[in-house]
C-alpha positions, 0 to 999 in steps of 0.5 A: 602868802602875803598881799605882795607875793602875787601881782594879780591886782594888775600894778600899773606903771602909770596913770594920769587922773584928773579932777574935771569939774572939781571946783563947781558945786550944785548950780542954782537952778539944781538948789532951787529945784531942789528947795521947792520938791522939798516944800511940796512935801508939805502939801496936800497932794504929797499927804495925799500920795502917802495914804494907803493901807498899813500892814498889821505885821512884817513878813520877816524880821532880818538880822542885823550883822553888827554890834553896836557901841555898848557905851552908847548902849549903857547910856541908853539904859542910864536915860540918855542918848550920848553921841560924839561927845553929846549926851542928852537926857531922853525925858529932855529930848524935844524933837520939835525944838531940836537942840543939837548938833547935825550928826547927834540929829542923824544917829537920832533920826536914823535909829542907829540908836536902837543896835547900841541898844540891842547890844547891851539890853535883853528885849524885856529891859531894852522895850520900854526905852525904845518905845520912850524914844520912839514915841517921842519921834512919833509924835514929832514926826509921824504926820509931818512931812519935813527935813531932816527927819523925812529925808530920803536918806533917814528914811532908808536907814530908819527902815532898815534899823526898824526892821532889824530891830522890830522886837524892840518898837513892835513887842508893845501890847498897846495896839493904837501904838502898834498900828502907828508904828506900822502905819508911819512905816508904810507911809515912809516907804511911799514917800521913799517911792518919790524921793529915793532917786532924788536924794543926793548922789552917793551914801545917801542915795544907797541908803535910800534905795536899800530902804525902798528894797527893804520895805518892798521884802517886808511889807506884804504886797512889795514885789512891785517896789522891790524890782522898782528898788533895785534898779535904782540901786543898782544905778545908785551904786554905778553912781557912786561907786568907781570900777575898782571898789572905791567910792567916788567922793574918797572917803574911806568913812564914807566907803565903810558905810556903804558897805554896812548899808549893804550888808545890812540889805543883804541880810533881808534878802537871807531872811526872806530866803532870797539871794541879792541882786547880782549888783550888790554882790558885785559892789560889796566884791570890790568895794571890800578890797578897796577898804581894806586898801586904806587899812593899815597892818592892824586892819585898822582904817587910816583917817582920809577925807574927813573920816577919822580913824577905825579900830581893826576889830570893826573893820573885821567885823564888817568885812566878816559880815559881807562874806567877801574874801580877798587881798587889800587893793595895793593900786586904786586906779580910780579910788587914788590910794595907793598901798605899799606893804613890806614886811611889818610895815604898811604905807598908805599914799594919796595918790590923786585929786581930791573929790569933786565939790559936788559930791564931797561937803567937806573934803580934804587937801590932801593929795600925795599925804602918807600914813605909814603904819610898822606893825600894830603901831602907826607912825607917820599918820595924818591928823583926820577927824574933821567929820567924825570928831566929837562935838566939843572940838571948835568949828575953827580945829574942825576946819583945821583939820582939813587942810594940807598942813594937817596931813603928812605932806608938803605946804608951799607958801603956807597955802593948801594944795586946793583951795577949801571954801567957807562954805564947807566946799573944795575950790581950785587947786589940784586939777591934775595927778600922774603917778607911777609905780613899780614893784621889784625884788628890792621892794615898792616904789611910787612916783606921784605929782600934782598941780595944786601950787602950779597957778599961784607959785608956779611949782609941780610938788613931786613926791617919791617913795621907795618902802624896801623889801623888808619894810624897814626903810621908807626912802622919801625925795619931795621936788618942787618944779617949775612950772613954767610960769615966770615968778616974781618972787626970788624964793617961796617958803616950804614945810613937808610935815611928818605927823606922827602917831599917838605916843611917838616920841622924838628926840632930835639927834646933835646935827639937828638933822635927824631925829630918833622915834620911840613908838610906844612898843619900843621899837625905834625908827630915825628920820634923817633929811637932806635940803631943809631945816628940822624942827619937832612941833606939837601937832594931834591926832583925833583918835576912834573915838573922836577925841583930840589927841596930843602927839608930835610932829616932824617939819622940815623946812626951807626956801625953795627958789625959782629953779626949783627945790629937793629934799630928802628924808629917810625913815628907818628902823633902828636895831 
């Protein structure tokens, strides 16, 4: 049976979604409150809170589910920690003088590093470069209290790879090195006992707790924390996860992890014999759905909210791993994505405002972009990365990659759809998405329209998609609507961009209002428009691994006057 064969996912006809709040980060009361809990780390009182005794061993030692990375793995081997594009020789590594990036820092801290190891490496080769390493952390970091290496969310994934992977830190036969391990492990956990439910809303407050219920499941005499730790999780999760799976910032990246968090903290119950909380079986019950939602036919994830693109193999992977059986989430009601699925065709819609600036640094102006995939081969993508790409990539491409022109949609006045801040942060812009949908014996339709050039041009973007039954025709109308506010200017510029996946051909037809798409198969699809001019430019997408790569894309362009504009454009699969 295929994913459309049955309506069960409950399809609405329509919904409104708004974005309250969206423009107003952390207060400054909440920063300086926050600045000075940290500094109180540092005093004797916090020192004090964390003394007690260590244990002399673990109670049990869980499975991790997955498999590393066994280039990082092999790096590891060679006597370097390489990640998104970093590479550092580990006798070079000095934690006390850190020289690299944020995200180099957090695989570092989190000992994320140790599963890459632990894929390549037997426990006799692997032991001696872990203990290197962690010796070296030890040393840095053991007695002194501090960001980010004592963050309450490093904390929790430290606990959680530590533990999993303990035959690599704990098979030392020097027991002073031993007993440090051990004892740094017990004083992260009462640290984790204060700081879990003030690490910020989200993946990193999970991340927190599932460290709190991992320490209470391994460390003897943990009962008290581990009722303590899940019911912060579980208000962790009603705080970051939305009813229908989705997590509240968007970021479909962001949604694997949680995922992988659970899981994780899912296997320490199993190797305790214990069943998990109802909580988190339920939370990994809707959040699978609603990533395989924003698969595409592959299985392999579409870029979103920052987060790049993700091999098929490794979301089955994952999905495997959480024992949830189900149907992709065709409608997220609150997550915002919508999924169209015909035949060998998938399309993947964004379907309403982006997330709040509190809870998402880094989000994208992407509202109503697409992603359209015809089998194992993408089409229509958007170009992604700007939070998972290498570290080579410059700051000024990296902030590029968020705007709307970097995803497959309309841009008015050459301008995002909402605002994107120095900062990092989303300002005004979308407050407001209606959508409608209906599924038929002739196939999927989605109308979908936003606000976000209502203020400074005074249009609503509407954007409609009708994928047929058989999946070889996506059928697109974009209008731009007055908005009812009087506009000075006769006409505003508009460009619907259509970036298309890696090794994509096209080749405008003689009329130059169509153009033929060879994907790397073989297979061909022509575009055709109505209502603007087409023109193939260069455009990239940042590939699974992080890294730029060159492709094309499809922009049809024109003046839209105060009344308003429509342009069509078909997408369809040729022989």
């Amino acid at each position: 049976m295929s994913e459309d064969d049955t309506p069960s996912d409950g399809i609405e006809e329509g919904k409104r979604l708004i974005r309250h709040g969206g423009n107003a980060g952390l207060s400054l009361a909440e920063r300086v409150s926050e600045r000075f809990r940290r500094l109180a780390w540092r005093t004797p009182l916090h020192a004090f809170r964390l003394r007690g005794r260590h244990p002399l061993k673990l109670i049990a030692v869980p499975e991790d589910p997955f498999i590393g990375d066994p280039h990082r793995g092999n790096a590891l081997l060679e006597g370097r920690v390489s990640f998104r594009g970093e590479s550092i020789a580990i006798v070079d590594l000095d934690f006390t003088k850190p020289g690299w990036g944020a995200p180099f820092g957090e695989y570092l801290h989190s000992f994320a590093w140790l599963r890459d190891l632990s894929t390549v490496a037997t426990r006799a080769i692997g032991v001696p470069v872990a203990e290197e390493l962690m010796r070296a952390w030890l040393g840095a970091h053991a007695e002194k209290v501090g960001e980010p290496a004592w963050s309450a969310e490093m904390w929790g994934r430290r606990i959680l790879h530590w533990t999993a992977h303990a035959p690599l830190i704990l098979s030392s036969g020097d027991l002073i090195y031993r007993s440090k391990v051990l004892n740094t492990l017990a004083r992260g956990a009462r640290h984790l006992d204060r700081t879990a439910d003030k690490a910020p809303a989200g993946v990193a407050r999970i991340a927190a707790w599932c460290g709190v219920i991992a320490a209470g499941l391994l460390i003897p005499g943990g009962d008290p924390r581990r009722q303590i730790g899940e019911d912060g999780l579980t208000r962790a999760i009603e705080g970051a996860v939305l009813e229908d799976g989705g997590v509240a910032t968007r970021s479909p990246a962001i949604q694997l992890d949680a995922i992988m968090l659970l899981s994780m903290l899912r296997e320490v119950y199993a190797a305790r014999r214990l069943g998990p909380p109802a909580a988190l079986a339920a939370a990994l019950g809707r959040m699978v759905p609603a990533l395989q939602g924003v698969c595409h036919a592959d299985h392999g994830l579409s870029s979103w909210q920052g987060g790049g693109p993700v091999r098929g193999a490794r979301i089955d992977e994952v999905v495997a791993a959480t024992g949830v059986r189900a149907r992709p989430l065709r409608q997220g009601r609150d997550w915002g994505y919508q999924r169209l699925a015909q035949g060998e065709a998938v399309v993947i819609m964004d379907a309403a405002p982006p997330p709040i600036a509190r809870l998402a640094a880094g989000g994208c102006a992407s509202t109503l972009a697409f992603e359209m995939s015809d089998g194992a081969e993408r089409l229509v993508v958007n170009c992604g990365g700007a939070r998972a790409a290498i570290a080579q990539i410059p700051q000024g491409l990296a902030d590029g990659l968020r705007t709307t022109a970097a995803h497959s949609t309309l841009v008015v006045g050459d301008s995002n759809s909402t605002a994107i801040h120095s900062d990092g942060s989303l300002g005004r812009g979308v407050a407001e998405v209606e959508q409608a949908r209906q599924e038929t014996s002739g196939g999927s339709r989605i109308e979908a329209s936003h606000d976000g050039y209502a203020r400074r041009f005074g249009f609503l973007h509407r954007r409609q998609l009708i994928l047929a039954a058989d999946g070889r025709e996506l059928r697109g109308d974009d209008m731009l609507l007055p908005a009812g506010r009087k506009r000075k200017a006769e006409s505003t510029g508009f460009a619907i961009r259509f970036h298309l996946g890696a090794g994509v051909e096209a080749a405008p037809t003689a009329d130059g209002m169509a153009a033929l798409l060879r994907l790397p198969s073989g297979k061909l699809w022509q575009f055709r428009c109505r209502g603007g001019a087409l023109a193939i430019e260069e455009s990239l997408w940042i590939d699974p691994d992080g890294r730029p790569v060159s492709s094309q894309q499809l922009v049809v362009s024109g003046q839209a006057t105060a009344g308003g504009e429509t342009i069509g454009w078909a997408l369809k699969r040729a022989g």
